[in-house]
Residue frames as a rotation matrix with the C-alpha (Angstrom) as fourth column:
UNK 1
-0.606 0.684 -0.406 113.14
0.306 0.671 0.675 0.39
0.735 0.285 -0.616 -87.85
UNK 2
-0.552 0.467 0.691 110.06
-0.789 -0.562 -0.249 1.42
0.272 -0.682 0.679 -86.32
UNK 3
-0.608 0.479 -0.634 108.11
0.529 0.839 0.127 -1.50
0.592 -0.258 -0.763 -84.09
UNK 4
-0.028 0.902 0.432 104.59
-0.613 -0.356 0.705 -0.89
0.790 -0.245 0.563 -82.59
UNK 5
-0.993 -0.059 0.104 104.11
-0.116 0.286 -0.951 -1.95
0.027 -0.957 -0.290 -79.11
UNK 6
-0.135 0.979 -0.153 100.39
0.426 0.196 0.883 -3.27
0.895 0.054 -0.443 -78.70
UNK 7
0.077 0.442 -0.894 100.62
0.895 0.365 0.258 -2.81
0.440 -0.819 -0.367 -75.17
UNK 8
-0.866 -0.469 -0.173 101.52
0.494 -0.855 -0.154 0.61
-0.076 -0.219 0.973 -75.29
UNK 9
-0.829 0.531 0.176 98.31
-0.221 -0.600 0.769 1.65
0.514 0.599 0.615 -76.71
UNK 10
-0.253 0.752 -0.608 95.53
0.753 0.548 0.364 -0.58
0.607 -0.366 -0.705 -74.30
UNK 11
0.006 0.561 0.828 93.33
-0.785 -0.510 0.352 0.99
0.620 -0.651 0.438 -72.13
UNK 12
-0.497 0.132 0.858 91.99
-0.776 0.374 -0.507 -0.18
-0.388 -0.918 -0.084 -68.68
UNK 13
-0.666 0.458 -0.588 90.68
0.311 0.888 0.339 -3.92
0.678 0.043 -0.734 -68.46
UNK 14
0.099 0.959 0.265 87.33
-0.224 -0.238 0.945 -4.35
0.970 -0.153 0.191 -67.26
UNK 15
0.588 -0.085 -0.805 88.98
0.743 0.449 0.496 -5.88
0.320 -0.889 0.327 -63.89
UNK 16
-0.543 -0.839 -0.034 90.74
0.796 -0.502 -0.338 -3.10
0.266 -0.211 0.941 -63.45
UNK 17
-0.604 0.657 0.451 88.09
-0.471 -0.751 0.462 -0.74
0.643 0.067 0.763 -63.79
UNK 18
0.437 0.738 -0.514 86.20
0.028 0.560 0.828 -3.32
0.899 -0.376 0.224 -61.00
UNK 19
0.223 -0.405 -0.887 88.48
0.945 0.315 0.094 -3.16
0.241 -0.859 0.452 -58.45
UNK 20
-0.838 -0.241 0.490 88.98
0.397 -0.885 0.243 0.49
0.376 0.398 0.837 -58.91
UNK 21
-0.037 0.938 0.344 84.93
-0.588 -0.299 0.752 1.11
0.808 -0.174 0.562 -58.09
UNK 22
0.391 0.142 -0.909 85.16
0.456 0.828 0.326 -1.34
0.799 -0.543 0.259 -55.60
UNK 23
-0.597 -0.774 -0.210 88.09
0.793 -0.532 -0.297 0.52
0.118 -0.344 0.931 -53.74
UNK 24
-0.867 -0.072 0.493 86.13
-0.072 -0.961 -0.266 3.66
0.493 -0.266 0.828 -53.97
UNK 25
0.285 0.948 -0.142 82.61
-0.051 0.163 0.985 2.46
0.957 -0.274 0.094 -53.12
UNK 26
0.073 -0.252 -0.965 84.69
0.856 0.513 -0.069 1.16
0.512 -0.821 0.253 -49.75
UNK 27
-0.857 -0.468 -0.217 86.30
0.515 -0.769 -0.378 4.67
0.010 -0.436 0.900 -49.12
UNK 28
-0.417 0.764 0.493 82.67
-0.203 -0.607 0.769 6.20
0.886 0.220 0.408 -49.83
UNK 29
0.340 0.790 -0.510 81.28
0.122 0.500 0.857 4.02
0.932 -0.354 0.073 -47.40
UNK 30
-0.367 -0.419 -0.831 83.64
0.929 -0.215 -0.302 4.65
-0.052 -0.882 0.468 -44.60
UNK 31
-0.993 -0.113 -0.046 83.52
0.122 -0.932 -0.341 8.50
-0.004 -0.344 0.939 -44.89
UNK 32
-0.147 0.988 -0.038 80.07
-0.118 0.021 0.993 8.03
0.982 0.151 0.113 -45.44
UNK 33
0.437 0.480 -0.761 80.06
0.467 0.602 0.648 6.41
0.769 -0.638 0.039 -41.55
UNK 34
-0.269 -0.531 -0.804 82.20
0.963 -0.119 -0.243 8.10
0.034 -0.839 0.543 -40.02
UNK 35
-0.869 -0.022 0.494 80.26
0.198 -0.931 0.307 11.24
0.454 0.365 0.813 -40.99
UNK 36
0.213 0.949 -0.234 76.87
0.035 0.232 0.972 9.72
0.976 -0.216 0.017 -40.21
UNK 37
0.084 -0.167 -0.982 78.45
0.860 0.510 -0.013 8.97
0.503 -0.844 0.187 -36.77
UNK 38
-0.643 -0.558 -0.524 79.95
0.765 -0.445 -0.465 11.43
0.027 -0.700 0.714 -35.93
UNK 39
-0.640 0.707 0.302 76.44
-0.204 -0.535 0.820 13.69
0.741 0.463 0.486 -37.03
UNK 40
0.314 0.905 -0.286 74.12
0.112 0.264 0.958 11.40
0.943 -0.333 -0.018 -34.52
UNK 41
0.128 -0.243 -0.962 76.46
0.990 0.089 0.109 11.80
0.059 -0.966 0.252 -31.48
UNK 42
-0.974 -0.167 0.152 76.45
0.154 -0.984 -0.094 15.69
0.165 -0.068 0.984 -32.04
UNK 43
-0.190 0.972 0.138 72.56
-0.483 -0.215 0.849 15.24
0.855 0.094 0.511 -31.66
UNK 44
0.489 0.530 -0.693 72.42
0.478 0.502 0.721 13.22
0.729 -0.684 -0.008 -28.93
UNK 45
-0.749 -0.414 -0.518 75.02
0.662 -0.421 -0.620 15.56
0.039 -0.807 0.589 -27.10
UNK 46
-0.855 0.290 0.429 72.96
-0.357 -0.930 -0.084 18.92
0.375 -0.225 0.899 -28.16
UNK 47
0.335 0.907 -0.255 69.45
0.056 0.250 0.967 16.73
0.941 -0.338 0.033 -26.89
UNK 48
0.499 0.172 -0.850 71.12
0.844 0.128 0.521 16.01
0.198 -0.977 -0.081 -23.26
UNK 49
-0.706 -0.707 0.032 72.29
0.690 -0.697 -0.194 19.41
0.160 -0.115 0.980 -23.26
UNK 50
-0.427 0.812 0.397 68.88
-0.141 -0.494 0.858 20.91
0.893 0.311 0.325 -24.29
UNK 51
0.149 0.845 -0.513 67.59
0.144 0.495 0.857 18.74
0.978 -0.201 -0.049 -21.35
UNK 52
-0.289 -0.667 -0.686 70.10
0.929 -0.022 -0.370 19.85
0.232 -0.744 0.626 -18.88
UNK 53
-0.920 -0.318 0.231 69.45
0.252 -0.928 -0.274 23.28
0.301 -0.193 0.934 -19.64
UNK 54
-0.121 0.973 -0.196 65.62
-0.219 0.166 0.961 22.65
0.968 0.160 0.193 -19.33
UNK 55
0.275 0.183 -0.944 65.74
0.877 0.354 0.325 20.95
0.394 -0.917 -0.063 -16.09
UNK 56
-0.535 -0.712 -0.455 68.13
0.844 -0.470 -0.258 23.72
-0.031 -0.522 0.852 -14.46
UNK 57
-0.735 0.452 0.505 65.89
-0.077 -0.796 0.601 26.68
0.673 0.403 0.620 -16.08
UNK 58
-0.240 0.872 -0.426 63.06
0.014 0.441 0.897 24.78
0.971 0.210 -0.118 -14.48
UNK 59
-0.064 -0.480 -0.875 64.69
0.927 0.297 -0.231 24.55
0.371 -0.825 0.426 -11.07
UNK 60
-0.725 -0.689 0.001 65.47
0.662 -0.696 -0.277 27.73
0.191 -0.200 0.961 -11.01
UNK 61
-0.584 0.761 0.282 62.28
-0.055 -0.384 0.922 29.25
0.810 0.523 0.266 -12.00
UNK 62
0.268 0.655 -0.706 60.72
0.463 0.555 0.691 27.31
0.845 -0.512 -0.155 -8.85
UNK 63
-0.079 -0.614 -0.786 63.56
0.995 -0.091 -0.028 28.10
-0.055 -0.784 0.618 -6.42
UNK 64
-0.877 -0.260 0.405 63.18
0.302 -0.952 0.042 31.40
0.375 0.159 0.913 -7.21
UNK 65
-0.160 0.973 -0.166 59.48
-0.285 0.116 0.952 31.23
0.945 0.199 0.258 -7.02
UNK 66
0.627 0.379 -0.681 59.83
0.451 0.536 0.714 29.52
0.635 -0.755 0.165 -3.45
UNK 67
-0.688 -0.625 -0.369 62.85
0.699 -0.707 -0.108 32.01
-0.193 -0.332 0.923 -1.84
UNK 68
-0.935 0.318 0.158 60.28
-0.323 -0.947 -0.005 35.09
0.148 -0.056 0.987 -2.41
UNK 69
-0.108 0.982 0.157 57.12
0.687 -0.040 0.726 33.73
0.719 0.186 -0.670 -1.29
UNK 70
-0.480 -0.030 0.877 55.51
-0.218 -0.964 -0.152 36.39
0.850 -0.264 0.456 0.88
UNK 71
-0.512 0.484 0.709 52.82
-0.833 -0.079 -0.548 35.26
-0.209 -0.872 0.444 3.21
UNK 72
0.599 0.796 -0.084 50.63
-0.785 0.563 -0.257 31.95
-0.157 0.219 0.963 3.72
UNK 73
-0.212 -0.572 0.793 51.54
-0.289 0.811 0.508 28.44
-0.934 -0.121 -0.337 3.33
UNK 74
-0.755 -0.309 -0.578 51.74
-0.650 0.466 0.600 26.59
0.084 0.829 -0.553 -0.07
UNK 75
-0.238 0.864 0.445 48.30
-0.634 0.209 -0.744 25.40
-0.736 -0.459 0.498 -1.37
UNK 76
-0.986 -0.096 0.139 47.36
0.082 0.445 0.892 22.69
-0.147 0.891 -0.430 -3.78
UNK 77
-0.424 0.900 -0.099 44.10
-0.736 -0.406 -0.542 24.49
-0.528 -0.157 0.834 -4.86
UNK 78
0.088 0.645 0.759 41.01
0.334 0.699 -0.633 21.91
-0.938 0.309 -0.154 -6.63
UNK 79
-0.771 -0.465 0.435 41.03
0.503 -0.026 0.864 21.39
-0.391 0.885 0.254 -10.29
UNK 80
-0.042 0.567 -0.822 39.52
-0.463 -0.740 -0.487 24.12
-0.885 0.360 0.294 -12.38
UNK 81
0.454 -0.097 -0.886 38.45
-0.883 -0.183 -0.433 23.15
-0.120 0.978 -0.169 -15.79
UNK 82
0.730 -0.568 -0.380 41.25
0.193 0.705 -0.682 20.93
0.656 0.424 0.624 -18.25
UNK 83
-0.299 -0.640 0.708 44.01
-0.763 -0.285 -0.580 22.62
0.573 -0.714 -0.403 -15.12
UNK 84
0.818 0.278 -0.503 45.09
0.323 0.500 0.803 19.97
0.475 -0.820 0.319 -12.84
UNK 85
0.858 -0.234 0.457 46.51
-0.462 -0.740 0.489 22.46
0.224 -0.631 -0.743 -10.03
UNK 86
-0.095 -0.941 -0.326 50.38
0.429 0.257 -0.866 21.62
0.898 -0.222 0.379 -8.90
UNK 87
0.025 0.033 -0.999 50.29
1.000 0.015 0.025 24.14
0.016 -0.999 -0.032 -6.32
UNK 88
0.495 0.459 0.738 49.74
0.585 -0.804 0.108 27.53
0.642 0.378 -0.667 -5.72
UNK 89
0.152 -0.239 -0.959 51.44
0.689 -0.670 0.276 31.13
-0.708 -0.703 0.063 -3.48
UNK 90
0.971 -0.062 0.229 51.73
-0.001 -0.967 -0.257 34.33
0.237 0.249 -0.939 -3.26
UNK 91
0.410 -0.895 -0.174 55.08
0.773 0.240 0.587 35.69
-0.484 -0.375 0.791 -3.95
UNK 92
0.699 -0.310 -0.644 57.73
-0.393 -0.919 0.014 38.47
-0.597 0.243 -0.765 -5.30
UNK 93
-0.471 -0.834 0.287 58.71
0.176 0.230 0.957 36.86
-0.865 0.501 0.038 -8.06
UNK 94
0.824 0.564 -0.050 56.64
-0.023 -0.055 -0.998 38.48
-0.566 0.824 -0.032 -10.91
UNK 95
-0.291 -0.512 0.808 58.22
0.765 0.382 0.518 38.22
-0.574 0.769 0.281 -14.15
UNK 96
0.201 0.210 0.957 56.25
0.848 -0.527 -0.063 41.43
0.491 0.824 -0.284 -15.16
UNK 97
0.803 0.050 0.594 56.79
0.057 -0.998 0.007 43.81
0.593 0.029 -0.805 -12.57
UNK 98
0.163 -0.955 0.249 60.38
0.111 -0.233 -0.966 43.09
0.980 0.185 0.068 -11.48
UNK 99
-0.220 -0.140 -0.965 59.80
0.781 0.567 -0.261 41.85
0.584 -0.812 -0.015 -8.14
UNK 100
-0.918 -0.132 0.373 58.21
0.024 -0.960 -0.280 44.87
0.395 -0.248 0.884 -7.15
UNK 101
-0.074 0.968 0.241 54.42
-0.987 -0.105 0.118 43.28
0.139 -0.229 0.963 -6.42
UNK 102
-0.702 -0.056 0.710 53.25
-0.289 0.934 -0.212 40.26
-0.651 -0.354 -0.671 -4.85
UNK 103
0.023 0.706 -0.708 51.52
-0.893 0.333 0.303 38.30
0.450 0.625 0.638 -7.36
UNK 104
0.397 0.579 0.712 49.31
-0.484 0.791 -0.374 34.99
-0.780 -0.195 0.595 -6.68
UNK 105
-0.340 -0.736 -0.585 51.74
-0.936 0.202 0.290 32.23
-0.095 0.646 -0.757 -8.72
UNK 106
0.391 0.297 0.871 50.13
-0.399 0.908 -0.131 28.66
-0.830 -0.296 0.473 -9.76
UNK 107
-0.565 -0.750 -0.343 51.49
-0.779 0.350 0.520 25.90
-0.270 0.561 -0.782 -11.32
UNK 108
0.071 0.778 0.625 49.43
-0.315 0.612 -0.726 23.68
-0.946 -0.145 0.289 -13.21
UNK 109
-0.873 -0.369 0.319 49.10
0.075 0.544 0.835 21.06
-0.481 0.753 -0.448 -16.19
UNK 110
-0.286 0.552 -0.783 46.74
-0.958 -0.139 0.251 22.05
0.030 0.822 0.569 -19.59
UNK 111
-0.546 -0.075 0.834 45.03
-0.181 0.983 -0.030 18.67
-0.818 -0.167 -0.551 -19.96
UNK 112
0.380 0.925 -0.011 42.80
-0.320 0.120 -0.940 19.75
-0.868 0.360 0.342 -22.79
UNK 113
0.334 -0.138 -0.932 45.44
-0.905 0.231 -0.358 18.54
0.264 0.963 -0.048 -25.28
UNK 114
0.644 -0.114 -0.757 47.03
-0.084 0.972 -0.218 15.10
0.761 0.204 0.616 -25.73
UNK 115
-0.464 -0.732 -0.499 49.85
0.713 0.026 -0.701 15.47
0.526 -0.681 0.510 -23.89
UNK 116
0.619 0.258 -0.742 49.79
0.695 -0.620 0.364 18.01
-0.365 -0.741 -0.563 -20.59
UNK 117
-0.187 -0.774 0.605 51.76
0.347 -0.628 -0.696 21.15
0.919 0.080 0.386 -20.84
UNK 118
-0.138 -0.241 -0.961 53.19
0.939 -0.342 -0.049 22.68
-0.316 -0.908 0.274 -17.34
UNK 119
0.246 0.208 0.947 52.28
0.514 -0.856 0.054 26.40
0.822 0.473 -0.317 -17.00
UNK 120
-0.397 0.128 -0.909 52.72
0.785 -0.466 -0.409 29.05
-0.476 -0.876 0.084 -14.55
UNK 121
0.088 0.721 0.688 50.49
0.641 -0.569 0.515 31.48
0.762 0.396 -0.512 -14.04
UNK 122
-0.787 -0.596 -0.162 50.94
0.532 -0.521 -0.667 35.17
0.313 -0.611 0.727 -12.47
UNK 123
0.018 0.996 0.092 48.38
0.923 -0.053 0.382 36.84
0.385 0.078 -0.919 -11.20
UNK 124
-0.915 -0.266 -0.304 47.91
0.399 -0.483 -0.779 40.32
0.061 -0.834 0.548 -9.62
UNK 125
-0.198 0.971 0.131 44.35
0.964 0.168 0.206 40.62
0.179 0.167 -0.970 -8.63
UNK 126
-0.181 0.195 -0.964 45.01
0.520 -0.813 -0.262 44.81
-0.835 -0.549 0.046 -7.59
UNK 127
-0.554 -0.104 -0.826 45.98
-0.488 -0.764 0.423 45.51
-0.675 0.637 0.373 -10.89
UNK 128
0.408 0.810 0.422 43.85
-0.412 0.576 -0.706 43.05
-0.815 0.114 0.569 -12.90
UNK 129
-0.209 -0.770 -0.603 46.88
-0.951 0.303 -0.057 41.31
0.227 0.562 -0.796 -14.40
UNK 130
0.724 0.204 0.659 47.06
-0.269 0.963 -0.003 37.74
-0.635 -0.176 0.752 -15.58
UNK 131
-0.034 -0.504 -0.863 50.14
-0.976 0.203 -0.080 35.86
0.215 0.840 -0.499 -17.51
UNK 132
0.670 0.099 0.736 49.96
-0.187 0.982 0.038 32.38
-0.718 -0.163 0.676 -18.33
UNK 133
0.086 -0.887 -0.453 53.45
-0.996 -0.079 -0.034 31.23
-0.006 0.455 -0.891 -19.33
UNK 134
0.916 0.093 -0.390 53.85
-0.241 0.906 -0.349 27.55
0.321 0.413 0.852 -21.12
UNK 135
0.338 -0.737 0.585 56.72
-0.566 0.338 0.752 25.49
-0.752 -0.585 -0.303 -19.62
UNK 136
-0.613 -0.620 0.489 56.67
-0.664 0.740 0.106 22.50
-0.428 -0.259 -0.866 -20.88
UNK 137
0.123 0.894 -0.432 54.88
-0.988 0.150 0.031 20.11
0.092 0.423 0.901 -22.94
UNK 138
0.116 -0.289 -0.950 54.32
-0.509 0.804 -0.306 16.42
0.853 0.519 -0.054 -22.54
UNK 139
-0.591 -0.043 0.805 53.93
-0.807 0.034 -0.590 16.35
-0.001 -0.998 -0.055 -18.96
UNK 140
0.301 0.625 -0.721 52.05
-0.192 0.780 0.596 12.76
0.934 -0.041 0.355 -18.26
UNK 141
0.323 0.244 -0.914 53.16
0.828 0.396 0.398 12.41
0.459 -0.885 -0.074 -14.31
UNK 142
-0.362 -0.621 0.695 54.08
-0.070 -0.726 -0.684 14.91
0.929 -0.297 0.220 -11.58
UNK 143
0.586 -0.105 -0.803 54.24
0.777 0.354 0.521 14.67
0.229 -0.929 0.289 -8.04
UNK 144
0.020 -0.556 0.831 54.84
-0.443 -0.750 -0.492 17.67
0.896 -0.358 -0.261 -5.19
UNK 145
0.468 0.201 -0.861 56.17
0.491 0.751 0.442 16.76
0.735 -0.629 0.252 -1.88
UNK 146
0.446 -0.275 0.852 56.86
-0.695 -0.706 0.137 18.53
0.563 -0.653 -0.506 1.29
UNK 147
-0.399 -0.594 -0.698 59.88
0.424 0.556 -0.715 17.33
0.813 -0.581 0.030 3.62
UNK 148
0.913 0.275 0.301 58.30
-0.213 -0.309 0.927 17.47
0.348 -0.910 -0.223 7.61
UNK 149
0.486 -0.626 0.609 61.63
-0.857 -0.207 0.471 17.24
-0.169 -0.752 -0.638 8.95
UNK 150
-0.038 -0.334 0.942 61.89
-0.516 0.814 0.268 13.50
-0.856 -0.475 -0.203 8.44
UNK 151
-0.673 -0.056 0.738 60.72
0.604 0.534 0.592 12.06
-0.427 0.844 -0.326 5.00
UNK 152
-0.954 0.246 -0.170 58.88
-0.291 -0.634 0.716 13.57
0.068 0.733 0.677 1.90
UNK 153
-0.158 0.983 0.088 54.46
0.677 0.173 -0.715 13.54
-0.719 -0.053 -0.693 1.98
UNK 154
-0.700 0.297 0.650 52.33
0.596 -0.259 0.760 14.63
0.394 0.919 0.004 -0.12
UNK 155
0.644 0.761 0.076 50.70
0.662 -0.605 0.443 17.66
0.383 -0.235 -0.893 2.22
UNK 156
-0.279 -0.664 0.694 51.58
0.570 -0.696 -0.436 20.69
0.773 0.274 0.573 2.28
UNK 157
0.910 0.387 0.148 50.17
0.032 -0.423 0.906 21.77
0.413 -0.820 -0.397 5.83
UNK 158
0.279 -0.872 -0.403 54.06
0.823 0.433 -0.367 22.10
0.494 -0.229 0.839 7.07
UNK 159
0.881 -0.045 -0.471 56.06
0.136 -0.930 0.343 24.64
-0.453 -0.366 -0.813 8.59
UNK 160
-0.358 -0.878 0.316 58.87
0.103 0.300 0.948 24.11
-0.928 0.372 -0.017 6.08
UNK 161
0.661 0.747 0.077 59.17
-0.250 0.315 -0.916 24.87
-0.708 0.585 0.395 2.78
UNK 162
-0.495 -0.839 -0.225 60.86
-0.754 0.286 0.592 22.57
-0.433 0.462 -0.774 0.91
UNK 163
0.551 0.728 -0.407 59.46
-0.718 0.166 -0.676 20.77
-0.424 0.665 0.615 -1.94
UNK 164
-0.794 -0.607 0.033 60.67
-0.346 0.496 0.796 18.07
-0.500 0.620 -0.604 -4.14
UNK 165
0.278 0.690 -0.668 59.23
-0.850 -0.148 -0.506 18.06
-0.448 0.708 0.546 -7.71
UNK 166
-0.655 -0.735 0.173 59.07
-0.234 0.415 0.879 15.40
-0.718 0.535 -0.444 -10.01
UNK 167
0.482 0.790 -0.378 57.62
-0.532 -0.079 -0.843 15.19
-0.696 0.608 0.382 -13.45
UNK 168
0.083 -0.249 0.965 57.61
0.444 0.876 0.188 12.68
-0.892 0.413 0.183 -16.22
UNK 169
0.151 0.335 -0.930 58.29
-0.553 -0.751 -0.361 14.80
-0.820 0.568 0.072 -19.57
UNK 170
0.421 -0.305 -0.854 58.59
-0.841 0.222 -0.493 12.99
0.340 0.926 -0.163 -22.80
UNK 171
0.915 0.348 -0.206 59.03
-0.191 0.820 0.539 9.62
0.356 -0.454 0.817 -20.58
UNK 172
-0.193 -0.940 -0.282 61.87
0.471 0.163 -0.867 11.00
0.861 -0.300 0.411 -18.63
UNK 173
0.504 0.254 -0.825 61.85
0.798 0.228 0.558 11.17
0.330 -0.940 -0.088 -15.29
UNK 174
-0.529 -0.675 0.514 63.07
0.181 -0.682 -0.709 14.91
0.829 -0.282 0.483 -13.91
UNK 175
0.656 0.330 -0.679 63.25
0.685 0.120 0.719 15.26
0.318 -0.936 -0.147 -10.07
UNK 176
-0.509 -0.764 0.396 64.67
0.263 -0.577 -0.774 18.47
0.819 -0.290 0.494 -8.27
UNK 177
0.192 0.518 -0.833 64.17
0.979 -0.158 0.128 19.51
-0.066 -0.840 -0.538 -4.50
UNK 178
-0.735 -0.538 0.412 64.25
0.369 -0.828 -0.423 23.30
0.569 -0.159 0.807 -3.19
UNK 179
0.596 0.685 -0.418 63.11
0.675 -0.145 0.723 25.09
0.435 -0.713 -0.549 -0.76
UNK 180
-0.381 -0.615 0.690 63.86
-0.554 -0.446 -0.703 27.44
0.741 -0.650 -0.171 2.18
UNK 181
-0.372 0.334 -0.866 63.71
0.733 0.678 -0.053 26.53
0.569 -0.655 -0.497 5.76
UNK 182
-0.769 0.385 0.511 61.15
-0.432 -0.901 0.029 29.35
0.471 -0.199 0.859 7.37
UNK 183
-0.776 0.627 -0.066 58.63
0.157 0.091 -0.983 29.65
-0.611 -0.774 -0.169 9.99
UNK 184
-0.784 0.408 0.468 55.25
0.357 -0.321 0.877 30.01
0.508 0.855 0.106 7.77
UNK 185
-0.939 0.132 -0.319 53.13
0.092 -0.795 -0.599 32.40
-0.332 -0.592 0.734 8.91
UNK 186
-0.394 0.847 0.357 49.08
0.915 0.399 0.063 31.88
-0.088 0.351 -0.932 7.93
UNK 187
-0.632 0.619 -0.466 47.43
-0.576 -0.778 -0.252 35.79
-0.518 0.109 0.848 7.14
C-alpha cells in the first residue's frame, strides 16, 4: 500500500518566510554598522593625520625659514593690497635656488577671497625672481610673537629670534614656537 503524506509535499508558511527576512534584515543591519563604523573612524583617523602632517610641514617650513635668516631683524612690513603681511626676512632658504641665494621671504594672508589663504613669498630682487607659494586656505586668525627673554609680545624689535605662531585654520587652533637664539645684527 502506497499512503501520501500531505506534509511531505508543503512548502514554507508565510511565518516562516517572516522570520526568515526578519533574521536577515537584522544581520544586514549589523554588517551594515559595523561597516559604516568602522568607514567613519578610518576618516577621522586619515583627517587628524592629514592635520598632523600639515601642522609639522608648516613648522618646518618656518623653522627652516628662521635657522637661515641672513642679516636684519624680522619685520612685519604694512599691508599691501588684499595681503595682510605676517612678517617678512631675508634668508637662505630659497626653495628655487637650493639655498644658494639670499632671497627676501614674506608671509602673508590673500584676503581677496572668502576665506584667507597663508602664502609665502620668495623673492630675489638681483635676479628678478618672484614665487608665491599657497599654504593654506581658511586662515581667519593669526598671531606672531617674539619671546624678549621673559614672556611672548607682539614686536619684533628683539635681539632673539624666536617666534611663536598661531593661526586659526578651518576653526582649529594651530600654535608652534621656533626660533634660534642669535645676536641680530641690523645692515
Amino acid at each position: 500500500m502506497f499512503t501520501s503524506n500531505v506534509q511531505d509535499k508543503r512548502g514554507f508558511t508565510l511565518i516562516e518566510v517572516m522570520i526568515a527576512t526578519a533574521v536577515s534584515a537584522l544581520i544586514l543591519v549589523g554588517v551594515y554598522s559595523m561597516f559604516s563604523g568602522v568607514v567613519t573612524t578610518r576618516s577621522g583617523l586619515e583627517n587628524a593625520n592629514n592635520g598632523i602632517i600639515f601642522t609639522e610641514s608648516l613648522e618646518r617650513l618656518v623653522a627652516r625659514d628662521i635657522r637661515m635668516i641672513t642679516a636684519g631683524i624680522p619685520s612685519l612690513p604694512p599691508p599691501q593690497g588684499n595681503e595682510e603681511r605676517i612678517m617678512s626676512f631675508f634668508t637662505h632658504d630659497s626653495l628655487r635656488f637650493n639655498k644658494s641665494l639670499p632671497v627676501e621671504v614674506l608671509y602673508y594672508i590673500d584676503t581677496s577671497l572668502d576665506n584667507g589663504t597663508l602664502y609665502r613669498r620668495e623673492r630675489q630682487r638681483d635676479m628678478n625672481y618672484q614665487m608665491d607659494m599657497p599654504l593654506v586656505r581658511n586662515v581667519s586668525e593669526w598671531k606672531v610673537e617674539t619671546f624678549d627673554g621673559s614672556e611672548y609680545r607682539e614686536n619684533f624689535m628683539v635681539n632673539r629670534y624666536i617666534f611663536k605662531f598661531t593661526f586659526k585654520i578651518d576653526d582649529k587652533q594651530i600654535q608652534f614656537i621656533t626660533g634660534r637664539m642669535v645676536e641680530a645684527t641690523n645692515e
